[in-house]
N, C-alpha and C positions, 0 to 999 in steps of 0.2 A: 732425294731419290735413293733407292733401298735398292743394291741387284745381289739375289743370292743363288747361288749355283747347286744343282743336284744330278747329282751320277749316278749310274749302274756300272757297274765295273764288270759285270759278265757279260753283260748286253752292251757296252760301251756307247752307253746309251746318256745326251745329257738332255737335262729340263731347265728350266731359269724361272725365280719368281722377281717381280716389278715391282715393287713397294712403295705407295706413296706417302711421304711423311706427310704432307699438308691433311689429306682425307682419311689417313689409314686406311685407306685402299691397296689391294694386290692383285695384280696379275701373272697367271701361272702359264707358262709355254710349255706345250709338247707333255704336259703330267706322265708319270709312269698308272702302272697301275696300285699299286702299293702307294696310298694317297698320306700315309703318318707320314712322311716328312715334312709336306708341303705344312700338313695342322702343327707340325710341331712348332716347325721355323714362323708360321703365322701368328702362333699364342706368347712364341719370345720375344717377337720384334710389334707384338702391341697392332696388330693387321688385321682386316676382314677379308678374305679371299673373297672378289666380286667379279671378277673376271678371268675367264679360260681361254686362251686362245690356241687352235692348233695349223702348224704351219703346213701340214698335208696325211693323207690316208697311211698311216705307215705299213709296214711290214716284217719288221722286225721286231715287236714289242707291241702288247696291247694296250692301247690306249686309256690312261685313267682319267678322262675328262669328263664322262659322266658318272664316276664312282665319285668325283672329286665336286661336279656340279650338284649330285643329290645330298653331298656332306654338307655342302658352305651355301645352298641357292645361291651360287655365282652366273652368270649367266656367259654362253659360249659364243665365241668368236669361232667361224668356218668359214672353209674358202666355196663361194659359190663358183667359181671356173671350175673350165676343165672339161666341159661338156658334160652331159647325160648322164655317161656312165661312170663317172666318176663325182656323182652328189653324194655327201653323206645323205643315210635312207633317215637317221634321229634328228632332222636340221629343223624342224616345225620352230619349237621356241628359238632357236640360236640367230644370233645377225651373221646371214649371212653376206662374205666380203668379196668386193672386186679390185682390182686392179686399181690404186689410189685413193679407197676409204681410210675412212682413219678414223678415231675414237678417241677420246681420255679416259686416262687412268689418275685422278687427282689433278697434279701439274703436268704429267706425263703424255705426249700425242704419241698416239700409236699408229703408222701408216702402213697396209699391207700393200706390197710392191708381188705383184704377180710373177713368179719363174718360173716354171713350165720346165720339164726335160725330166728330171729325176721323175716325177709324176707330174700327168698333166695340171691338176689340180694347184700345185704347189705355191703356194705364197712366202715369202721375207717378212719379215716385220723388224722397219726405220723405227726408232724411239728418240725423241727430243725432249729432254728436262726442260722445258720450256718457264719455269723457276729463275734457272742460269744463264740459258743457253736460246738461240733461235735459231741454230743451226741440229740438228740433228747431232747424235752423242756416236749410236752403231746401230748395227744389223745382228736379228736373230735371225740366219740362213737358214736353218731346219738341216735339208740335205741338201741343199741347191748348192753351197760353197761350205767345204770343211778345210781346216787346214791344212794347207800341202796337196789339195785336190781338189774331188768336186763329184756332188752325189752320182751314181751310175746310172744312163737311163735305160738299162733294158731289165730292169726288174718286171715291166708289164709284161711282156715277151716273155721272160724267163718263169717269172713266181704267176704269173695271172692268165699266162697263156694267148693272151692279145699280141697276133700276129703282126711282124712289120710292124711294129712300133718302135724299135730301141733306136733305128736309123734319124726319123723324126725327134726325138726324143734329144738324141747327141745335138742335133740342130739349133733345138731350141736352148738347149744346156750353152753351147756357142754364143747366142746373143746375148744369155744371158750375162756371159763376158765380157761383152762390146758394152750391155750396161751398166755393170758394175765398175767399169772404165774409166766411166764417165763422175761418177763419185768421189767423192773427196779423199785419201788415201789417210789421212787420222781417223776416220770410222773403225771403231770396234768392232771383230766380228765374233760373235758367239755362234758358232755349229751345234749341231743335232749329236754330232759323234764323234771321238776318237779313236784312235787307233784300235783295230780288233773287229772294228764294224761292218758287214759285209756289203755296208749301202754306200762303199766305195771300192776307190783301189790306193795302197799306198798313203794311207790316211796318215795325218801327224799325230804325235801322241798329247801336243799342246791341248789346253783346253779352251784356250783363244786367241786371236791372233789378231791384226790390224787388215786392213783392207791395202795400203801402203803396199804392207810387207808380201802380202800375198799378188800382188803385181809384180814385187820383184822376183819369187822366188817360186811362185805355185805355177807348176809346168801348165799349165790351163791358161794360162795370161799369156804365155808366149808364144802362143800360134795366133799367124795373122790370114791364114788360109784355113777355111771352114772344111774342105776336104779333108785336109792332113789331119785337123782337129780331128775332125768324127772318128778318122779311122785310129787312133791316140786312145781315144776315150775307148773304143769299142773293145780294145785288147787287153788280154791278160786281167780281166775281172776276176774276183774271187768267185769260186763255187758259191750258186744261189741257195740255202736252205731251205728243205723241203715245207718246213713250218711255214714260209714266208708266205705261200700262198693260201691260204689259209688266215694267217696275220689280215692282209688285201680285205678277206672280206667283213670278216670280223671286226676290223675297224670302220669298214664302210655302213658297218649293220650298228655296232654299237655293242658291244660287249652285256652282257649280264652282270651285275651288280654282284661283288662277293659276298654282301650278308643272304643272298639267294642262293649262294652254292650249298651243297650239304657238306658234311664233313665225314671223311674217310671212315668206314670202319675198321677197327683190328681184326683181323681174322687169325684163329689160332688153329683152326681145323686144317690139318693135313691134305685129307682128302678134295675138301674143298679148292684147294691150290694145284692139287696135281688138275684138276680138271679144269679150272681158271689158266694153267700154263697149254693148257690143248688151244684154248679160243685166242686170248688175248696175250699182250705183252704184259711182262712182269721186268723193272727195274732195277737191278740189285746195286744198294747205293753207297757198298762196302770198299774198300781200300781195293787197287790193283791185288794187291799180294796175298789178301786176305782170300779176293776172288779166284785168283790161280790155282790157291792149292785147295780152293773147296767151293763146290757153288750146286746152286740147283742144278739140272743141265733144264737148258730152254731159258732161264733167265737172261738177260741185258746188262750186263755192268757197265754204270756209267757212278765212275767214282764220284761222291760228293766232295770232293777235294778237288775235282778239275776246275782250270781257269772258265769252262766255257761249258759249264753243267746244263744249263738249262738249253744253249743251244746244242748242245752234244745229242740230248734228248729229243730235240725237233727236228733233227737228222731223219729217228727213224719212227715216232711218235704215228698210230693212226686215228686219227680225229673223229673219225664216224666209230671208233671203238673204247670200250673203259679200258685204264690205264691202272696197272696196279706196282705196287713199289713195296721190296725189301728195305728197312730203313730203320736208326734207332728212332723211338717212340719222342726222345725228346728232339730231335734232328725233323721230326718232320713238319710243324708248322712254318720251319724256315724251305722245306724242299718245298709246300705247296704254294708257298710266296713266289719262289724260282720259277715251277712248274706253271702257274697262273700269269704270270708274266707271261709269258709267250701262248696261254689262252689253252693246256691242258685242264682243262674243270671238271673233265669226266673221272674222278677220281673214287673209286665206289669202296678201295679198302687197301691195308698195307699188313703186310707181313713184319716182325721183328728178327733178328736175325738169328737168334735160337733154331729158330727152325730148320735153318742150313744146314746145322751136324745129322740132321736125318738124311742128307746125299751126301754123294762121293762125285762130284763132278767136277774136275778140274781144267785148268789150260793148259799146257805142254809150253815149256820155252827153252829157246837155245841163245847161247851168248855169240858174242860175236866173228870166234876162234872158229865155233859148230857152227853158225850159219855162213862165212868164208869157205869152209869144207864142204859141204853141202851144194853151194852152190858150184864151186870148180869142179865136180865131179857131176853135177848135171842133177842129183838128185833133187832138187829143190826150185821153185818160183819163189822169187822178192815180188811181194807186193806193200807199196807205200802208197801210206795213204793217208799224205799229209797234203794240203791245197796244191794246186799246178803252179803257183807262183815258187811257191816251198820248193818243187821237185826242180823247175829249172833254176833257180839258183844256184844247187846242189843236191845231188842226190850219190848213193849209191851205185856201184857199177852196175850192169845187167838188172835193174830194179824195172817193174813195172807200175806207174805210176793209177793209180787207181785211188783219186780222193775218199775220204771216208760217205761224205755223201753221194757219191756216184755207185755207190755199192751195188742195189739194186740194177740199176741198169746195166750192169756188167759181168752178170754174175755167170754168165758160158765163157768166159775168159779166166775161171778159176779153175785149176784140174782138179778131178778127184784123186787121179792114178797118183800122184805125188803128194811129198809136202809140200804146204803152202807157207812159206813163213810173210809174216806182214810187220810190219814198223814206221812207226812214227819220228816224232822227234826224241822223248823219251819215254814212250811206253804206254800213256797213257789209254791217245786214239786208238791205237792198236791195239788194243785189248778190246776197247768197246768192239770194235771191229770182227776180232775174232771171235767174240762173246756171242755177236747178232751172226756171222757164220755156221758157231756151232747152232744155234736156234733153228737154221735152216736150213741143216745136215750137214755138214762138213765134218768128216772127222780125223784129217790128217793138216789141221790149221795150229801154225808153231808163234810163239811172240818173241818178238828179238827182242830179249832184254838190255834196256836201255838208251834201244833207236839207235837213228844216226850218230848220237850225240858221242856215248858208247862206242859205234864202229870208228867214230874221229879218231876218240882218245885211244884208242888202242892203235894208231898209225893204219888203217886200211885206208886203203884209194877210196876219193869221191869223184864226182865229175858234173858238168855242169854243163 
């Protein structure tokens, strides 16, 4: 048996392929959309990718199980639970699984094990080399168990807008507990995500773990009270991202195939852009510093250097709208890979960055000696706007915590009459932030150079 591993490192996002030596058979879990690794790792290791299986509806990443089925004619594995609303609407050819089918893959049984909570839908998938072994080898969890955790259940509630559900949800995530219990503690566990991913809380940065080891030490095993558990589970979640809901349907529907999308055009016309920046957003995908001391005004900066680009962009991304990007010319087949990932395809044209020395628009920033003084004498608001688990760890003195995605819904808590200085950890979010600010008037918005990181090292109080 063949198991090969595949990550996103923005998207913290992992997939797994099954490989059988006896048939040269493979099966691919959870695909991204970006389907060359999977051909690649299949053409080295001598494989026919003939099976897809996916462990539930995501929402964080688009699905590449039918980019990946119309490449290889593999045929898909879907979970039919979950009720109604929650069928894939593309499941015609696919088998769909319940609670205890199982399949082969060559020597390999495949048995999906039904969890429930993170999504109703959600299925495990047991794997037994049955070659070697007659016991089972491990578990692909998806989201139902990652290391050191265990997936969130109110993404419905949160990203899909289905009321009273995350209560039900933590419930089901519970038993799913009591059953994992009940399994052997040398099971393999391969997760959905590591650390960075917002379809938990407290994620490990492992990329697998044991089932053992996760009984002794994943704070989810050691509640034997189903009360306490739900209310555990239910606190201190990361901010949901806007994109997510959106993700929900579009993997419920099925994605469009990328040899369908068109491909951007360049546009060199000035004018053309000043009146593209009246309707739509425009993404400027230039350096923090490059954008500070010069930018369009109305553009977006979100550096193509940041760890979390592509979700940075689904923050504040409108989907029913085209989306247009500042960007070098050779840098962008790699941005629309990003951007497609999380299911921007509306993408009708990109600007080079020449074009920028035609404005004078800049950020305003103070270090951390000027935002100290600022603040003691009242002329200023700290807004940070880094996650609420970030802020209560530590934050700034007098700071008002204001995640970058909660922007929009809080935007009569920002004054005009003053400065507003914002900050992150080191500068980055905070910039996007004040960037999408100025877009929507603000013009007394300051960036503390360097974040908290900066106000540490120069000895100023934190508090927590």
């Amino acid at each position: 048996m063949l198991l090969k591993y595949f990550y996103d490192k923005l998207l913290a996002q992992a997939s797994y392929m099954v490989g059988s030596a006896e048939t040269g058979e493979a099966l691919v879990i959870d695909p991204a959309r970006d389907i060359t690794p999977y051909l690649k790792v299949a053409r080295e290791e001598n494989l026919r990718i003939t099976h897809i299986a996916e462990t539930h509806i995501h929402a964080d990443f688009v699905s590449g199980s039918l980019e990946l089925a119309a490449a290889t004619g593999a045929k898909l594995y879907l979970s039919a639970m979950g009720g109604d609303d929650w069928q894939y609407t593309f499941a015609d050819s696919a088998m769909l699984l319940h609670d205890g089918d199982s399949w082969m893959v060559g020597e390999i049984r495949i048995e999906a094990l039904h969890t429930p909570g993170h999504t109703p839908e959600h299925l495990t998938y047991q794997i037994t080399d049955t070659k070697t072994a007659d016991k089972p080898l491990g578990l692909f969890t998806g989201d139902c168990l990652l290391v050191g955790n265990i997936g969130r259940p109110d993404l419905l509630e949160e990203a899909a807008g289905q009321v009273d559900t995350k209560e039900s949800g933590a419930r089901d995530q519970f038993r799913n507990i009591q059953r994992l219990k009940t399994l052997p503690d040398y099971l393999q566990i391969w997760p959905g995500h590591r650390a960075g991913s917002a379809c938990g809380k407290d994620v490990g940065q492992l990329a697998n773990s044991t089932l053992g080891y996760e009984k002794l030490f994943n704070p989810a095993f050691q509640f034997t009270d189903e009360a306490a558990f739900v209310t555990w589970l239910l606190s201190d979640q990361p901010e949901v991202p806007r994109y997510f809901a959106h993700m929900k349907q579009l993997n419920k529907a099925g994605a469009p195939l990328l040899a369908d999308l068109p491909e951007p055009m360049h546009i060199h016309n000035k004018e053309a852009l000043d009146k593209i920046l009246q309707m739509f957003l425009v993404f400027d995908t230039g350096s923090v510093e490059q954008f500070a001391a010069r930018h369009i005004p109305s553009t977006v900066n979100v550096p193509l250097t940041s760890e979390r680009f592509n979700t940075h962009i689904g923050w504040y991304v409108d989907y029913d709208l085209p989306t247009y990007l500042i960007c070098d010319e050779a840098e962008l087949p790699r941005i629309l890979t990003m951007l497609r990932a999380i299911g921007v395809d509306d993408v009708p044209g990109y600007f080079t960055p020449e074009v920028v020395a035609e404005y004078n628009g800049i950020i305003r920033s103070v270090n951390v000696s000027q935002a100290s003084n600022l603040l003691q004498t009242g002329k200023a608001t700290l807004i940070d706007v880094r996650d609420t688990t970030e802020f209560k760890d530590e934050h700034i003195p007098q700071a008002v915590s204001l995640p970058m995605g909660s922007l929009f819904k809080h935007l009569d808590s920002i004054p005009h009459s003053k400065q507003v200085i914002v900050h992150c950890g080191g500068g980055t979010r905070s910039q996007i932030v004040a960037s999408m600010l100025q877009r929507v008037g603000y013009t007394n918005i300051r960036n503390l150079n360097g974040g908290i990181d900066a106000w540490k090292k120069a000895g100023f109080p934190t508090e927590n």
